[in-house]
N, CA and C atoms as an extended XYZ file, in Angstrom:
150
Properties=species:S:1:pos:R:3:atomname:S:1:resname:S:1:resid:I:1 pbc="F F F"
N       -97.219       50.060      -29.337 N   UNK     1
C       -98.065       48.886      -29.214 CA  UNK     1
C       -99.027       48.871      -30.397 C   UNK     1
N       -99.092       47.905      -30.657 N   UNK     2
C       -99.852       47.426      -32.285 CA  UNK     2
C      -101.247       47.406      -31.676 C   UNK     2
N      -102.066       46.782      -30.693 N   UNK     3
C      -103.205       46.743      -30.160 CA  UNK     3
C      -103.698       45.240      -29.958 C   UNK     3
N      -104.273       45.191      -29.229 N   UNK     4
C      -104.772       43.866      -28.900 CA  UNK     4
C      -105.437       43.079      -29.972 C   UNK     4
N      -105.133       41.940      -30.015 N   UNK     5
C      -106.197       40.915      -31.321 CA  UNK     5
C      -107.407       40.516      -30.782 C   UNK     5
N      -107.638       40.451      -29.186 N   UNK     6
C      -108.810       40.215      -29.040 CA  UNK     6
C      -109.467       40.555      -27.665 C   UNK     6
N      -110.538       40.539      -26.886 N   UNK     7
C      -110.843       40.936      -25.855 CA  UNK     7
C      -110.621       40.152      -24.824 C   UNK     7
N      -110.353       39.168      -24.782 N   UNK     8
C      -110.021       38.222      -24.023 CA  UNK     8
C      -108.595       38.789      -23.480 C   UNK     8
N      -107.831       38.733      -24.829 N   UNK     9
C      -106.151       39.456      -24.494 CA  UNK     9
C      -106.188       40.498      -23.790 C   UNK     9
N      -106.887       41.766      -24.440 N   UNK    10
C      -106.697       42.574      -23.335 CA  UNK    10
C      -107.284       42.624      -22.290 C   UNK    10
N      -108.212       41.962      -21.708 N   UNK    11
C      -108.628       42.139      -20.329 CA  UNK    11
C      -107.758       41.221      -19.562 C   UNK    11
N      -107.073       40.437      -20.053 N   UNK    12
C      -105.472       39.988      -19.437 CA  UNK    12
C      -105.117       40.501      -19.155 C   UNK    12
N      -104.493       41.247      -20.397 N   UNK    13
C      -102.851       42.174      -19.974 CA  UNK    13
C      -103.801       43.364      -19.181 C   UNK    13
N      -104.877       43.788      -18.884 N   UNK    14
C      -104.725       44.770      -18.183 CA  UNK    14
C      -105.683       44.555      -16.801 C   UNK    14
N      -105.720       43.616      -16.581 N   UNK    15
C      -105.757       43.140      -15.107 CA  UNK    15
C      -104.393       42.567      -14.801 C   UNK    15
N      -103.340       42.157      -15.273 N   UNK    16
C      -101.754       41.988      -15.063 CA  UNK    16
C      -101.157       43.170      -14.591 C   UNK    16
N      -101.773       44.304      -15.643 N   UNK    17
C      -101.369       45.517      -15.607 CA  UNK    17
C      -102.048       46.504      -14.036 C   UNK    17
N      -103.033       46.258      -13.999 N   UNK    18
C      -103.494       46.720      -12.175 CA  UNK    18
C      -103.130       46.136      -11.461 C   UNK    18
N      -103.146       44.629      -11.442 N   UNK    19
C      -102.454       43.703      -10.540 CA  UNK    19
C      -100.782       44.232       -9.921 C   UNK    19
N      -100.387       44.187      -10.898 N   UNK    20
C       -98.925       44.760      -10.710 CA  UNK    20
C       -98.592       46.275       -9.693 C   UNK    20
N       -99.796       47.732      -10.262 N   UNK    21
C      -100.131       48.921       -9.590 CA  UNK    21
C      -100.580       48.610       -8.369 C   UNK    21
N      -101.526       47.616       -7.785 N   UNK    22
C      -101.880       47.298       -6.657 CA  UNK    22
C      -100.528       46.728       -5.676 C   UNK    22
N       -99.839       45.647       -6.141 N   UNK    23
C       -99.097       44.940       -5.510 CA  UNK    23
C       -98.036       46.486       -5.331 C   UNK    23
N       -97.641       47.207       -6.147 N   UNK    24
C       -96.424       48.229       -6.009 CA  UNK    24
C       -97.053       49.173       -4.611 C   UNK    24
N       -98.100       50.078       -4.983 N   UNK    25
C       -98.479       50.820       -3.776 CA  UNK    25
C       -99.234       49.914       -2.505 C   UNK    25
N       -98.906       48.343       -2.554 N   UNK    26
C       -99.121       48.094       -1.042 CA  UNK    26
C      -100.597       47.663       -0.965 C   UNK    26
N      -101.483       47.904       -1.632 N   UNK    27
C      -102.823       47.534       -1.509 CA  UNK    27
C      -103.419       46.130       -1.072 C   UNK    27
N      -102.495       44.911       -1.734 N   UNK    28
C      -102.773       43.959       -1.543 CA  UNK    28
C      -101.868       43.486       -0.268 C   UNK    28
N      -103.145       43.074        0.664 N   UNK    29
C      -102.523       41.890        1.976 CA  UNK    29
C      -101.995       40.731        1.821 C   UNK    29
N      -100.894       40.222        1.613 N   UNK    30
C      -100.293       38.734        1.113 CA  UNK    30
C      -100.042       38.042        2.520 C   UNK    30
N       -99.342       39.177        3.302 N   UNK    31
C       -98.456       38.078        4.449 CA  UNK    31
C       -97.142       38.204        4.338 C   UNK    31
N       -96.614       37.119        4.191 N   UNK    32
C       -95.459       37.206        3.617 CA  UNK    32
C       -95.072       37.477        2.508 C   UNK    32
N       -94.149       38.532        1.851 N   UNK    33
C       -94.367       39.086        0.530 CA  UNK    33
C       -93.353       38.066        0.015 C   UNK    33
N       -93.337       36.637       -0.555 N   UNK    34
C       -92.600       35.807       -0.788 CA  UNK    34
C       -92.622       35.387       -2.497 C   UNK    34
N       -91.894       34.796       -3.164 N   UNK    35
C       -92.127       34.588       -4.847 CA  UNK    35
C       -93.355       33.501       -4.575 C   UNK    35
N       -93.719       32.520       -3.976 N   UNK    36
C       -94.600       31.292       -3.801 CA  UNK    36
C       -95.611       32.275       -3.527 C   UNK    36
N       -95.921       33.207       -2.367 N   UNK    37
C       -97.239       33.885       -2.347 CA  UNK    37
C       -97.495       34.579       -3.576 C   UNK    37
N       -96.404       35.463       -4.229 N   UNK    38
C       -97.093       36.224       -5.278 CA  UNK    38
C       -97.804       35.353       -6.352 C   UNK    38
N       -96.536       33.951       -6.632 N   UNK    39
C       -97.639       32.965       -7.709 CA  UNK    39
C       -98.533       32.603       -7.248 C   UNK    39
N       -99.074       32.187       -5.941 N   UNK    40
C      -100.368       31.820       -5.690 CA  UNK    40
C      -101.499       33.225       -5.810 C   UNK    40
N      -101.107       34.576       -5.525 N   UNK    41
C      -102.223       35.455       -5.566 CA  UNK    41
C      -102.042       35.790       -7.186 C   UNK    41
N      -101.759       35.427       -7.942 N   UNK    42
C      -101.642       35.868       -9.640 CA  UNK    42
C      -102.758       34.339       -9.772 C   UNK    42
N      -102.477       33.127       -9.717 N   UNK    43
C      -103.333       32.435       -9.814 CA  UNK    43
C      -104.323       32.034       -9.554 C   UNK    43
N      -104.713       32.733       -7.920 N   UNK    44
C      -106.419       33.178       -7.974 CA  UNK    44
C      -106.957       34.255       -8.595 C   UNK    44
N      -105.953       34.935       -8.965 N   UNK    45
C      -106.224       36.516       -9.366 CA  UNK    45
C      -107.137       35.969      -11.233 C   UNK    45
N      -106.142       35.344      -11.497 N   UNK    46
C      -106.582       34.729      -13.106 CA  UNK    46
C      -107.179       33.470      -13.133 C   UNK    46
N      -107.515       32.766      -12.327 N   UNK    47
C      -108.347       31.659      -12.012 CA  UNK    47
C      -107.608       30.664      -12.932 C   UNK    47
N      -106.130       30.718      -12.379 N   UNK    48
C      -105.222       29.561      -13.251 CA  UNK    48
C      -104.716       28.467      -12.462 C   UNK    48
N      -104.986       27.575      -12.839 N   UNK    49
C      -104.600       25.838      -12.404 CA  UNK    49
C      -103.619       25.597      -12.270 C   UNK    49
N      -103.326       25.410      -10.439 N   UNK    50
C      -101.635       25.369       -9.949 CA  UNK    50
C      -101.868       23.729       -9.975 C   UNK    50
């Protein structure tokens, strides 16, 4: 990895990057573990406009 260009980027990729560790060991409560729930908890997760 070359390194991030800016701080913005990496505090992306590495809340993507816990996001992902959380969802694997179970941490996060969804409900139904469905593809529609995971895009909706990634898009509150990043405060992105469904």
């Amino acid at each position: 990895m070359l390194g991030f260009k800016s701080f913005q980027t990496a505090t992306c990729i590495l809340n993507g990057v816990e996001a992902m560790h959380m969802m694997k060991k179970g941490q996060i409560h969804q409900g139904v573990k469905s593809a529609q729930n995971q895009k909706e908890f990634f898009h509150k997760l990043f405060a992105l406009a469904s």
